[in-house]
TORZATOR-946314 format. One line per 4 residues: their letters; for each residue y, z, x of N, C-alpha, C, CB. Coordinates in pm, 1 decimal. Atoms other than C-alpha are relative to their C-alpha. Glycine has a CB too. Example, Ala and Ser with C-alpha at 12.3 -4.5 7.8 and 13.67 -1.06 7.14 Angstrom:
BEGIN
as> -119.0,0.0,89.0,-450.0,780.0,1230.0,120.0,0.0,90.0,2.7,124.6,-99.2; -119.0,-6.0,-82.0,-106.0,714.0,1367.0,109.0,73.0,-77.0,46.2,-141.5,41.4
//
This chain:
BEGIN
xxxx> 109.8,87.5,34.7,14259.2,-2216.9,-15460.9,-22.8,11.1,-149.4,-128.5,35.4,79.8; 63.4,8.2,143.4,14173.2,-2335.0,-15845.0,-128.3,22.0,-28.3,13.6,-113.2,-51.9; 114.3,-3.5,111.9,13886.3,-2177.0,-15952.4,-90.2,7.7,117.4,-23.7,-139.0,-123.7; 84.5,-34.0,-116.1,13552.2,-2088.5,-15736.8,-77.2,-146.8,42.3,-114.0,130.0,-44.5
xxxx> 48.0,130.9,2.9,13433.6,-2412.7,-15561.7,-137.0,-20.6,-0.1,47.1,-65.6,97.2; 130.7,-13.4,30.1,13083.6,-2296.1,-15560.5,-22.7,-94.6,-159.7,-32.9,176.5,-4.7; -26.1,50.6,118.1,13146.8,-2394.0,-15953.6,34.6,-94.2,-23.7,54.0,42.5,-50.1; -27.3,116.8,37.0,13351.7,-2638.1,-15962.5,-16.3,-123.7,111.9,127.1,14.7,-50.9
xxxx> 72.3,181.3,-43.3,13268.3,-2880.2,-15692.2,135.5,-37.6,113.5,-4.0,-164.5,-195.7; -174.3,33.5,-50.4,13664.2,-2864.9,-15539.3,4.4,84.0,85.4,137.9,21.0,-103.6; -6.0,-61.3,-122.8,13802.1,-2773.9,-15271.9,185.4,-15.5,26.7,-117.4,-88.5,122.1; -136.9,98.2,-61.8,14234.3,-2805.5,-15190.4,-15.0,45.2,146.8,186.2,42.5,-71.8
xxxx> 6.8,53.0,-160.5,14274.6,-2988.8,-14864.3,92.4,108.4,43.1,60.8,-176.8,43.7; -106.6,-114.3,-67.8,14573.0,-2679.3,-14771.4,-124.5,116.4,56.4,136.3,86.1,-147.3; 116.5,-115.2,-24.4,14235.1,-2406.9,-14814.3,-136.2,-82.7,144.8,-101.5,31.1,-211.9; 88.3,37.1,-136.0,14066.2,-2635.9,-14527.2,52.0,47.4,66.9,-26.3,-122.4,54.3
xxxx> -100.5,34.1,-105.8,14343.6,-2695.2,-14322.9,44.3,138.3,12.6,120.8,-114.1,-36.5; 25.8,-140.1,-44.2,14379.2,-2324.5,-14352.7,-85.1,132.7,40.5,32.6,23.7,-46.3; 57.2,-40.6,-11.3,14083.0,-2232.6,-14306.4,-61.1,114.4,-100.7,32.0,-1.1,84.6; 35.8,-34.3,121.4,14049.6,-2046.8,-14612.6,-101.6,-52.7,-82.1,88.4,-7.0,-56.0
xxxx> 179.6,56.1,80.6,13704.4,-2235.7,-14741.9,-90.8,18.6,142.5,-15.2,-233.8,-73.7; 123.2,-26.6,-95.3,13410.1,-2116.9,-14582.4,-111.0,-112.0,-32.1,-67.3,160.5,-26.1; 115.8,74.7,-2.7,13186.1,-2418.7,-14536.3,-154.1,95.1,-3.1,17.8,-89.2,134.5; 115.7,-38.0,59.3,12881.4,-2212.1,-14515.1,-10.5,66.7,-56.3,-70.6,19.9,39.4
xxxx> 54.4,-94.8,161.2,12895.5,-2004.1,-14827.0,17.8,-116.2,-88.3,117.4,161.4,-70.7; -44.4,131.7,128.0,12969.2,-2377.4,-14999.5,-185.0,-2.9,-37.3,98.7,-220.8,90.1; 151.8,53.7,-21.0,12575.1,-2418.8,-15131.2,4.1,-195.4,-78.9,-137.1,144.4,-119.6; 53.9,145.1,66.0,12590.3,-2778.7,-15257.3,46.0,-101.7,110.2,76.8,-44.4,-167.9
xxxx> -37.6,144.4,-102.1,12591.1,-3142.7,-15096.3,129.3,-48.9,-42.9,-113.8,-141.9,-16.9; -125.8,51.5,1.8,12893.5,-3269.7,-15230.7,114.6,114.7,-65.8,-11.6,-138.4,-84.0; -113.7,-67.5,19.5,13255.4,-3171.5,-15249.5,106.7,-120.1,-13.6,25.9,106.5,118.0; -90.9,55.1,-18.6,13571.2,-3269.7,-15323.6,133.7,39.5,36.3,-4.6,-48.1,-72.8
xxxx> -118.1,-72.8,-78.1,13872.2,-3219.2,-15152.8,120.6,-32.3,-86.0,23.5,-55.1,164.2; -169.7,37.9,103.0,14213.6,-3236.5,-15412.1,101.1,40.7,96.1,38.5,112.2,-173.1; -148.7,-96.8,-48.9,14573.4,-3189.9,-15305.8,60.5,-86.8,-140.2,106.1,-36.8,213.0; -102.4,72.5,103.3,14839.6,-3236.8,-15612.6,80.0,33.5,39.9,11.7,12.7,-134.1
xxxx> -133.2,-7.8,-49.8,15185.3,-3346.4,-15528.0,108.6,43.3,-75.3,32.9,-108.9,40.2; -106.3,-56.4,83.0,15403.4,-3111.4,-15675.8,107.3,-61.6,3.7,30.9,119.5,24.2; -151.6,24.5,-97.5,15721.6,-3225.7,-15414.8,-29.6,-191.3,-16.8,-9.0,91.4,237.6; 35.4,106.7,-62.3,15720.3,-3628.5,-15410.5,-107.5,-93.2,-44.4,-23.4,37.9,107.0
xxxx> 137.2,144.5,51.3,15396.3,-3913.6,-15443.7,-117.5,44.4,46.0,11.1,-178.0,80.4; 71.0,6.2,-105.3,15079.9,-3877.6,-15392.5,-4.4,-30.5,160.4,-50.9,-50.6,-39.4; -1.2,63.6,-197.5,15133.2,-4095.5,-15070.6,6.1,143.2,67.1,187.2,-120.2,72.5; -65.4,-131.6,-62.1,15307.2,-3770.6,-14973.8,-148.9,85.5,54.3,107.0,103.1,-140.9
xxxx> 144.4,-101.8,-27.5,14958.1,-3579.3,-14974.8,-129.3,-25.4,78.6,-62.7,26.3,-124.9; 113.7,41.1,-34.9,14773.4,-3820.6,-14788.1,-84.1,72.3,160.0,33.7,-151.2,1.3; 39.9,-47.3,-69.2,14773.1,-3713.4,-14468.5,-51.8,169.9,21.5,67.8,-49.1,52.9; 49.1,-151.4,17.9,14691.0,-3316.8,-14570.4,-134.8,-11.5,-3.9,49.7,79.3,-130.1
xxxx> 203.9,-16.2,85.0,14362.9,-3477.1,-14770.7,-49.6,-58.6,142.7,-73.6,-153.3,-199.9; 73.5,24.1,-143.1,14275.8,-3670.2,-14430.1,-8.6,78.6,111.3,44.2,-96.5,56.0; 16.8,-131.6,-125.4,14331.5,-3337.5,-14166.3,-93.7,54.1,-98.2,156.1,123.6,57.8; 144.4,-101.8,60.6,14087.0,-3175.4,-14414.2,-161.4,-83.0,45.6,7.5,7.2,-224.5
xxxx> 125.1,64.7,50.8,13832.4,-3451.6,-14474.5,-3.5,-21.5,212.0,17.1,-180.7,-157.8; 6.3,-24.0,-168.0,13889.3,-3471.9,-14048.4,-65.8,127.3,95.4,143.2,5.9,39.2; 70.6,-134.6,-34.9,13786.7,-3092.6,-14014.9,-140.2,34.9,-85.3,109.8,121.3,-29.8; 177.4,-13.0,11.6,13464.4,-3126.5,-14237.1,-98.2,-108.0,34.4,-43.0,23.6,-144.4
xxxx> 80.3,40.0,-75.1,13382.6,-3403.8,-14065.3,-95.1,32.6,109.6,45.6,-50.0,20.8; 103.1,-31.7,-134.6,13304.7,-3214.0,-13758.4,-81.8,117.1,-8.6,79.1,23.9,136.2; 135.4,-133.1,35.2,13085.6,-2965.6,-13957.8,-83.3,-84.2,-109.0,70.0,190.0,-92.2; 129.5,48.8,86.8,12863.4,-3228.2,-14100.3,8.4,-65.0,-138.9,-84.7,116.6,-25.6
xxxx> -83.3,76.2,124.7,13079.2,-3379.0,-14399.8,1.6,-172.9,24.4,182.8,63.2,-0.9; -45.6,122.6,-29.7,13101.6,-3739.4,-14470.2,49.9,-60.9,-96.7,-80.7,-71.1,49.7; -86.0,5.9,81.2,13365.7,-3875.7,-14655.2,-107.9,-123.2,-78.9,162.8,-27.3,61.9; 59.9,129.7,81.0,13195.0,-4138.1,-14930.2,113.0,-43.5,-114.5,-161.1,43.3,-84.8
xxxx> -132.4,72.4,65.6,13538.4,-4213.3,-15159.8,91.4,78.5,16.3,2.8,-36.1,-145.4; -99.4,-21.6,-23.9,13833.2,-4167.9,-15203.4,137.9,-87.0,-90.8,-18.9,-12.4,130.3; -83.6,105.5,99.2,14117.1,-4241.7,-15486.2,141.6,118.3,-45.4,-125.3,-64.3,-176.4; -140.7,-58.4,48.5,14465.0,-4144.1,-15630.6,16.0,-10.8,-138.4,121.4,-69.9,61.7
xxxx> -6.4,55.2,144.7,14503.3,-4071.2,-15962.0,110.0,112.7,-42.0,-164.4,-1.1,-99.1; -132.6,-102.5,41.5,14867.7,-3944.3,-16135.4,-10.5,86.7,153.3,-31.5,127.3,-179.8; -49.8,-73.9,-103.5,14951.1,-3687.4,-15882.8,-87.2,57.8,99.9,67.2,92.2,-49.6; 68.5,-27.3,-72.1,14669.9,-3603.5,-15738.6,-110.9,-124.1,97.7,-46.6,90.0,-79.2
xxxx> 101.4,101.4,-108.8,14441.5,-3758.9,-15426.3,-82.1,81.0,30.0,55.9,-67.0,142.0; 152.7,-1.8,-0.9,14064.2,-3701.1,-15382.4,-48.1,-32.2,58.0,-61.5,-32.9,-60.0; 41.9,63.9,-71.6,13881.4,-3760.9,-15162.9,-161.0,72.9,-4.8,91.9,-7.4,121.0; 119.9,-26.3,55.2,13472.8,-3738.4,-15226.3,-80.5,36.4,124.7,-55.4,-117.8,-85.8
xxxx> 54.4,59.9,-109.9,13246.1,-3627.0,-14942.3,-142.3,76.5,-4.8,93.4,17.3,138.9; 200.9,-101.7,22.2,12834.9,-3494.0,-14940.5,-21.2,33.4,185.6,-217.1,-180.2,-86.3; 35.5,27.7,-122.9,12701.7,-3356.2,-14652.1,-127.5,-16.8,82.1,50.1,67.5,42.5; 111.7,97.7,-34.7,12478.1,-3501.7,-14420.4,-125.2,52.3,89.5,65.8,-116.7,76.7
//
């Protein structure tokens, strides 16, 4: 993981999907979920950032954007 997300606000979709981010030590409403595509296209990363933004859905997350920019995909979500 880059950096403490308490701080910065981030989150990579792999530290969901592995369970490695503790939703309740997160204290703020929004987050964002990154994956950068080292291997390949963004495209490549999409479905990682959607099994994440899929598993904080069902703890109270709700996705509000979502964009691709250079190698990385984002996806924005506060929770509710």
């Amino acid at each position: 993981m880059a950096g403490d997300p308490t701080r910065t606000f981030t989150v990579a979709a792999r530290d969901v999907v592995d369970g490695a981010f503790d939703t309740g030590a997160y204290p703020h409403r929004h987050l964002a979920v990154i994956q950068v595509a080292k291997i390949g296209t963004p495209n490549s990363q999409i479905p990682l950032v959607m099994a994440a933004v899929e598993m904080l859905s069902q703890l109270g997350w709700e996705l509000v954007g979502f964009t691709m920019e250079n190698h990385t995909v984002v996806a924005v979500l506060h929770k509710i």
